[in-house]
N, C-alpha and C positions, 0 to 999 in steps of 0.2 A: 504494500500500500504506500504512496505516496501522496506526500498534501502539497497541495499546490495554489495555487491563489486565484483570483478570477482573471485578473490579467493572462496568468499564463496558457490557466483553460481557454481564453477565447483565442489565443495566438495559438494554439494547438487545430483549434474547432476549424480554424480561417486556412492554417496549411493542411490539413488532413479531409476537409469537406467534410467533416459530419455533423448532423444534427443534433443538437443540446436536448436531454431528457432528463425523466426520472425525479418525477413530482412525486410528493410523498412517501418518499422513503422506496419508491419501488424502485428496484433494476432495470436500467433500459439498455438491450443489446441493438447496437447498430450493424445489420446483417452485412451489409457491403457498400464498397463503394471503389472508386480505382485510387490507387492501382488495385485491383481486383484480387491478389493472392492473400490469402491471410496467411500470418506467422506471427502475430504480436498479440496475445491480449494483455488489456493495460485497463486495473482498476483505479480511480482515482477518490478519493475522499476530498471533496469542496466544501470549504465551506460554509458552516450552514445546515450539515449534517444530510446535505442530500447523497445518495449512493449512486454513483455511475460507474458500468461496467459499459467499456467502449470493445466490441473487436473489431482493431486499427487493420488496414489492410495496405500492408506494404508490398514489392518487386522485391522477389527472392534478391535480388543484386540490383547494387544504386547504379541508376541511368545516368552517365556522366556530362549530357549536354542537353539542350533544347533543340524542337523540331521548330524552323523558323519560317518554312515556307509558307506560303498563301495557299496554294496551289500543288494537286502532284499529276502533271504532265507527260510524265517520261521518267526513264531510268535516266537517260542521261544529263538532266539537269540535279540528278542527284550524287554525294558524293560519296566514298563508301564509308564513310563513320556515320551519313545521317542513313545511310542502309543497313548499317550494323545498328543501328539505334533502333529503325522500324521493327528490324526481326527481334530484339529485346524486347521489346516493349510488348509486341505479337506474344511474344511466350507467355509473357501475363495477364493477356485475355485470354488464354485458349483454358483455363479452370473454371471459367463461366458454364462453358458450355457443357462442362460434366456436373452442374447443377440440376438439382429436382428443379429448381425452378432459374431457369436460363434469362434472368435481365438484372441492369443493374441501375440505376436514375445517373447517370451519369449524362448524359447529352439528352435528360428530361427537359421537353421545351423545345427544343431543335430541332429543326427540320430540313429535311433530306430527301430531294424530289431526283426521283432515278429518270434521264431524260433519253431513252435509246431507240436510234434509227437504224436499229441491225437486230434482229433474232438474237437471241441470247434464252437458254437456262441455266446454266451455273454461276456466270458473273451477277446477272441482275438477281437471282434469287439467293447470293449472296451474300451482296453488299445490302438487300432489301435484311436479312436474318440479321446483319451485322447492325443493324443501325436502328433494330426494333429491341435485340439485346441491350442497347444499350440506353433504352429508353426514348429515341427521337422519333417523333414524326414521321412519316414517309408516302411521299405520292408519286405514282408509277404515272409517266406516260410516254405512250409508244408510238410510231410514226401513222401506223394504220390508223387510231383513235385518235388525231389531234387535227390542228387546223393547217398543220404540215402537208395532211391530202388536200386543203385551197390553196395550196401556193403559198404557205407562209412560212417564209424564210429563218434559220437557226436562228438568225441576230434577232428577228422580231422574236421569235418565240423566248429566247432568252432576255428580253427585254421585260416580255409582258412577265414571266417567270421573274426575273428581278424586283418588281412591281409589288410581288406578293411577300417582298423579305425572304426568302429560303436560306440558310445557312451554308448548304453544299448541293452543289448540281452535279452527279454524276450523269457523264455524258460516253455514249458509243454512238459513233457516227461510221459511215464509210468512206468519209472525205481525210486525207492525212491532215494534221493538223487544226481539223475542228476547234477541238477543246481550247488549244492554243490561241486561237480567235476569240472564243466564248470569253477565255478569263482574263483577255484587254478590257472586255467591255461590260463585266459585273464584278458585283464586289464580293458578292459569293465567292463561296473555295467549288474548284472545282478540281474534278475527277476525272481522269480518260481510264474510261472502261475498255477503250480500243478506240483506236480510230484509222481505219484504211489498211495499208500496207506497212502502217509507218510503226506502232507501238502499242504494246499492254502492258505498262508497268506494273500492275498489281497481280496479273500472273504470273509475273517474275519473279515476284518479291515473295509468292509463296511456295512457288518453286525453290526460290534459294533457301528458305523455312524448313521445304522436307526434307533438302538436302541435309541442311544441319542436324535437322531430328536424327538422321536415321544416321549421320558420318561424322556428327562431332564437330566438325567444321567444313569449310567450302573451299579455303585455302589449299591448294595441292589436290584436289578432285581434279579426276579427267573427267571432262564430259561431253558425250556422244551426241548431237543432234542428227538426227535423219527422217531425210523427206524432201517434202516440198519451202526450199530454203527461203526462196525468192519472194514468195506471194504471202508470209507467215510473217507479222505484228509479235508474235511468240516467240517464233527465233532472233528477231533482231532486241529485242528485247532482253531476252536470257543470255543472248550474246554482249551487251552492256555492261548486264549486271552482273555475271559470271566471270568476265573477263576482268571486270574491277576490283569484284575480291579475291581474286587471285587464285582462280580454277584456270587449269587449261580448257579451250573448246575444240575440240574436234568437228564436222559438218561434213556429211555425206549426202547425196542425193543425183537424181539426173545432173547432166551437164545444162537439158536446160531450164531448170529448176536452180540451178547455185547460180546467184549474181555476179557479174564481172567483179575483178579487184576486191572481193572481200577478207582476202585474206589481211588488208590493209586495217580492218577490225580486230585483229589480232586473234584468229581463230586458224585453224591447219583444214585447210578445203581436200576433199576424196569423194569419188565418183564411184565407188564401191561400198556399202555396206559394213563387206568381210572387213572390209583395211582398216576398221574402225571400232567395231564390236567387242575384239578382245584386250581391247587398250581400254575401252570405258568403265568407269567406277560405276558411270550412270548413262545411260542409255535415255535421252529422251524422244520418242517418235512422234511425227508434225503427220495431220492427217494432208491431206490433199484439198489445195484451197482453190476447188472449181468454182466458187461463187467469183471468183477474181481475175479469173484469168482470161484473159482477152481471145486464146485460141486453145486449139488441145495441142498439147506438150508431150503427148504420151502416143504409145502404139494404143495402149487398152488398159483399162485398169488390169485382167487379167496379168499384163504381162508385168505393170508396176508391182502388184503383191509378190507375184512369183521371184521379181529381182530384190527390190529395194523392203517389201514387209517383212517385219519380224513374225518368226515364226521359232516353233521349238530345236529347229535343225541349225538356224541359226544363231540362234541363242547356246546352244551347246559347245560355243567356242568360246562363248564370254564369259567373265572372272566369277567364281562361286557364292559373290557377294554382291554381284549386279543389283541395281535397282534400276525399274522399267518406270519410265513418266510418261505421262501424255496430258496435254492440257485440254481433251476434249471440245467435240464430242468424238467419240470413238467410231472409225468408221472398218468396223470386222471383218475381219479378212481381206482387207483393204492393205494398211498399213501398219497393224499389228492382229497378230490373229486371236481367237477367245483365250485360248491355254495359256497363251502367256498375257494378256489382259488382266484376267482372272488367274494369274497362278502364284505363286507362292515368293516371286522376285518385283512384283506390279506394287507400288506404293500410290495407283491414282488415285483411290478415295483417301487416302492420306491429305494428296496435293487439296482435293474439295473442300475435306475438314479444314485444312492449314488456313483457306482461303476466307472462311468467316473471322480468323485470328486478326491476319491482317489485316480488312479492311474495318475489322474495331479500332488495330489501330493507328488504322490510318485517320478515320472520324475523328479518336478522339485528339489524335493531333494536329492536327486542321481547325477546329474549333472547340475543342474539349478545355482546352489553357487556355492563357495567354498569348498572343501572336507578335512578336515582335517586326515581319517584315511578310 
């Protein structure tokens, strides 16, 4: 027991968020709040004779900096300590989610309008999971149901969307550099759920998550991309962030499928599969992005799966500790087959789960603090 005085109690209440209880002598427990892990309980006797029992919820390990963006855009406007911060921070939402009851009032009052002109179920239903756990607002709207089918333009729509205060616009567009535009022109934080050819920072960022989970760190990981290099927001992505903390990339796939000059991203280009498979810590396969592609690139799918899909004959040459990604959706027998989808080396519903970690906390560091820039 420790006595303490009101002043200190209120300078505790102000840095820790929790609410002041425990009128008449009763015990009042403060179930949660972020950072979301509990490790401390902390009785205090005030003044007064009232009894407060607080459980304080601290991060297993202190975050050593502030997340100061407005904005998350891209991997590459980030650096990799505020990447090594994001996946910190992610670890200590993901104990939320093994709660009977999964929410916390953290980003209570906020609001979180999901704004996508592309097909989407695992990003948008999400970042929607993420931002309900955490107690905010959320309104979905999608190109088919908006005034998007009269003719009315991002910048309008993100106008009138401004209009109404939202606190974060997660936006997936099929134009590169949407989101880029949207957050010149609102003050909202905003979010690229994808945009075109060009990026998906938050499937990278939980990629780089399971990577950690499952290998400890990311540093000195080989890893394997194969597929469709060219037309993939996913691979240029994970090739950013991968690159930056210091994994090797390896990228296989057709010839015309791999980009001119990418090896200048600092990745090792092969046109083979094999040449790649048993050097990989991790294995991640890109399905094939027909919605994008302006001509067919291929003899037939048949003969893509047969050459370039992973299958179990292939995989019998890779390291006994392989892990298989794919950032969905999974197109079978395509470019990975069910066996190995489903088999015993596959971490994708991993990648799924990781994915509501991160975009907690990405919300909450977007608008959960204070924002210095």
């Amino acid at each position: 027991m420790t006595k303490i005085n009101d002043q200190f109690l209120e300078k505790l209440l102000e840095n820790i968020n929790l609410a002041k209880a425990g009128l008449n002598g009763v015990d009042y427990v403060a179930e949660y709040w972020y950072p979301p892990k509990i490790s401390h309980k902390i009785t205090f006797v005030v003044p007064g004779c009232i009894s407060l029992l607080w459980v304080a919820a601290f991060p297993s390990r202190k975050l050593s900096m502030q997340f100061r963006k407005k904005d998350l855009l891209g991997i590459k406007q980030l650096e990799p300590e505020e990447i090594q911060f994001i996946l910190e921070t992610a670890e200590t939402f993901k104990e939320i989610s093994t709660r009977p009851i999964k929410k916390v009032p953290t980003l209570r009052g906020r609001t979180v309008v999901h704004l996508f002109y592309e097909p989407s179920t695992r990003t948008r239903t999400s970042f929607e999971i993420a931002a309900k756990r955490l107690s905010a607002d959320t309104f979905n709207i999608s190109a088919s149901t908006s005034s998007i089918v009269k003719g009315e333009t991002l910048l309008d729509t993100a106008r009138n969307l401004e209009a109404m205060n939202p606190d974060v616009i997660v936006l997936r567009h099929s134009a590169a550099g949407a989101p880029h535009l949207l957050a010149k022109h609102v003050q909202a934080s905003v979010i690229n759920a994808g945009d075109g050819m060009h990026e998906h920072p938050t499937q990278a960022l939980l990629d780089l998550l399971t990577i950690r989970d499952k290998r400890g760190t990311i540093s000195g990981q080989t890893v394997a991309i194969i597929g469709d290099i060219a037309h993939s927001r996913v691979a240029r992505s994970n090739i950013l962030a991968l690159t930056k903390m210091g994994a090797r990339v390896l990228v296989a796939g057709p010839a015309t499928m791999i980009p001119l000059h990418l090896e200048t991203m600092g990745v090792e280009v092969f046109y083979r599969p094999e040449d790649v498979i048993g050097e990989a810590d991790v294995i991640m396969m890109l399905r094939i992005q027909r919605e994008r592609q302006g001509e067919m690139l291929l003899p037939s799918l048949r003969e893509y799966s047969s050459v370039f899909g992973l299958d179990e004959r292939k995989l019998s040459d890779a390291k006994p500790d392989v892990l298989i990604m794919h950032p969905g959706p999974i197109n079978r027998g395509v470019e990975i087959s069910p066996s190995v989808a489903d088999g015993p080396y596959s971490v994708i519903l991993d990648q799924v789960n990781n994915g509501v970690a991160i975009r907690m906390a990405l919300l909450y560091l977007l608008i959960g603090g204070e924002r210095d820039a």
